[in-house]
C-alpha angles and dihedrals in degrees: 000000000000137000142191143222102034101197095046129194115181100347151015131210112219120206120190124146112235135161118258117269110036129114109243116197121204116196123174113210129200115226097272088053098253102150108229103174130025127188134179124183129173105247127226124227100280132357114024121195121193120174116207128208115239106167114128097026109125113236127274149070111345136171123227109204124191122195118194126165105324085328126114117188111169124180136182120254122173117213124206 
């Protein structure tokens, strides 16, 4: 899982490698783990990029959470 730009603005672009076929779901969570965005998209065999929309979310410390398959990575951004 990787992501780019942190610090984000409006959006972020979200990498992560999956086999072709499976449901991902993003979330993006706030500091107290209220979920305030939630994505899925069907991957592709290889590299997978989602962009997620972040205009309107107030600055600060956020979690990016990807679920694929019975997998959970989750990983700090900070919007601006």
């Amino acid at each position: 899982l990787s992501f780019y730009p942190n610090p984000a603005l409006d959006f972020l672009s979200v990498n992560f490698i999956s086999e072709a076929g499976k449901t991902a779901r993003i979330s993006v969570f706030n500091p107290v783990g209220q979920a305030i965005a939630h994505k899925y998209t069907e991957t592709v065999s290889g590299v997978n990029n989602v962009t997620l929309d972040l205009a309107g979310v107030a600055g600060g410390i956020y979690f990016i959470q990807l679920e694929l398959d019975s997998e959970i990575t989750t990983e700090k951004v900070i919007v601006q």
